[in-house]
Structures are given as structure tokens and as C-alpha cells.
C-alpha positions as CSV (number, residue, x, y, z in Angstrom):
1,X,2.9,15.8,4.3
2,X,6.1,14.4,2.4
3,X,8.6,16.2,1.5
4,X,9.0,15.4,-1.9
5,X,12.2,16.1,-4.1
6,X,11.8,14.9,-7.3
7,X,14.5,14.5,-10.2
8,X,13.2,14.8,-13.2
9,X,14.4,13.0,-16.7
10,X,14.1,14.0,-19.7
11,X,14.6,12.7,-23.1
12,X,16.9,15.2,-26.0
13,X,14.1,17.4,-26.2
14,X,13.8,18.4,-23.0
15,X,10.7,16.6,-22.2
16,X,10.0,15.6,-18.2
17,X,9.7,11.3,-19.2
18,X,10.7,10.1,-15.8
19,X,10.8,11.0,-12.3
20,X,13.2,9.7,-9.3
21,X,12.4,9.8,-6.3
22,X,14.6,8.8,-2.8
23,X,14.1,5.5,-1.7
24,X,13.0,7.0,1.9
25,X,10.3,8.7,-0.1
26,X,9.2,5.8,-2.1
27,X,8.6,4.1,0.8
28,X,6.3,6.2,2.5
29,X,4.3,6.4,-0.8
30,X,4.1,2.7,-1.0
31,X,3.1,2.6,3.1
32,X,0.5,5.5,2.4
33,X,-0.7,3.4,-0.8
34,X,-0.8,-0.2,1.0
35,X,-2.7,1.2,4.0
36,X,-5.3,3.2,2.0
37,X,-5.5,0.0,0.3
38,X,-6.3,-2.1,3.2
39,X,-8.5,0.7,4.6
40,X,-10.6,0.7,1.4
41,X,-10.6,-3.5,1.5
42,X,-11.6,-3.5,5.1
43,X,-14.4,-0.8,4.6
44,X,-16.2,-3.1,1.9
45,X,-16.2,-6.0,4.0
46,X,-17.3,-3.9,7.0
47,X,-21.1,-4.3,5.3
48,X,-20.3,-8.6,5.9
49,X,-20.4,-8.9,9.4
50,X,-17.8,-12.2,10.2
51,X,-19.3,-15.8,11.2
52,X,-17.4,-16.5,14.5
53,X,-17.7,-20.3,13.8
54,X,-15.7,-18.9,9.9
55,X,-13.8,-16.6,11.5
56,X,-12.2,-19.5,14.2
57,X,-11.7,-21.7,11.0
58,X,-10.0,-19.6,9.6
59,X,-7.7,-18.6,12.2
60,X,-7.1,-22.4,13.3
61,X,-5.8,-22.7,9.6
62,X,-3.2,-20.3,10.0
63,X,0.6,-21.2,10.4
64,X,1.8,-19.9,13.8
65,X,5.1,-18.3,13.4
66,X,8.6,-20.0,15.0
């Protein structure tokens, strides 16, 4: 589990408006976040099984990296 230390900001009456967080922190929330994401994306298409002749187009589309 993170470790989470907040900073809270307030406004003049003392109410919590705002929260900082470390950017160490932020980006393990945004990982967590982005791979739930993908896990929840790929689940839904897991009831589609892929076309291999789709699935080669596809891939034969793709830019190839320098």
C-alpha cells in the first residue's frame, strides 16, 4: 500500500480545499490508475476474440521503432 502523506490546503476559514501530494506518490497513483485502466479495457474486449488475418493488419500498420 502507498504511503501517503498528504498536505492539506485550506482556504481563511480553515477549510481542507486542496491536497498535495509528492510527485513519487503521484506517480504511483497515476501507474495504479493507468493499469487498472488497461486491465478494465482489456477485460471487455476479452469477450471479442481477435481475427488473426485483423490482428496481422494491424500490426503490419504499425511504425517499428529506430
Amino acid at each position: 500500500m502507498l504511503d501517503l502523506k498528504p498536505n492539506y490546503v485550506t482556504d481563511s476559514s480553515n477549510n481542507k480545499i486542496a491536497v498535495q501530494l509528492s510527485l513519487n506518490t503521484f506517480k504511483k497513483i497515476e501507474d495504479t490508475l493507468e493499469n487498472y485502466g488497461l486491465y478494465k479495457l482489456m477485460e471487455d474486449e476479452a469477450d471479442e476474440p481477435l481475427n488473426l488475418e485483423v490482428g496481422r493488419s494491424y500490426y503490419k500498420k504499425l511504425k517499428k521503432k529506430k
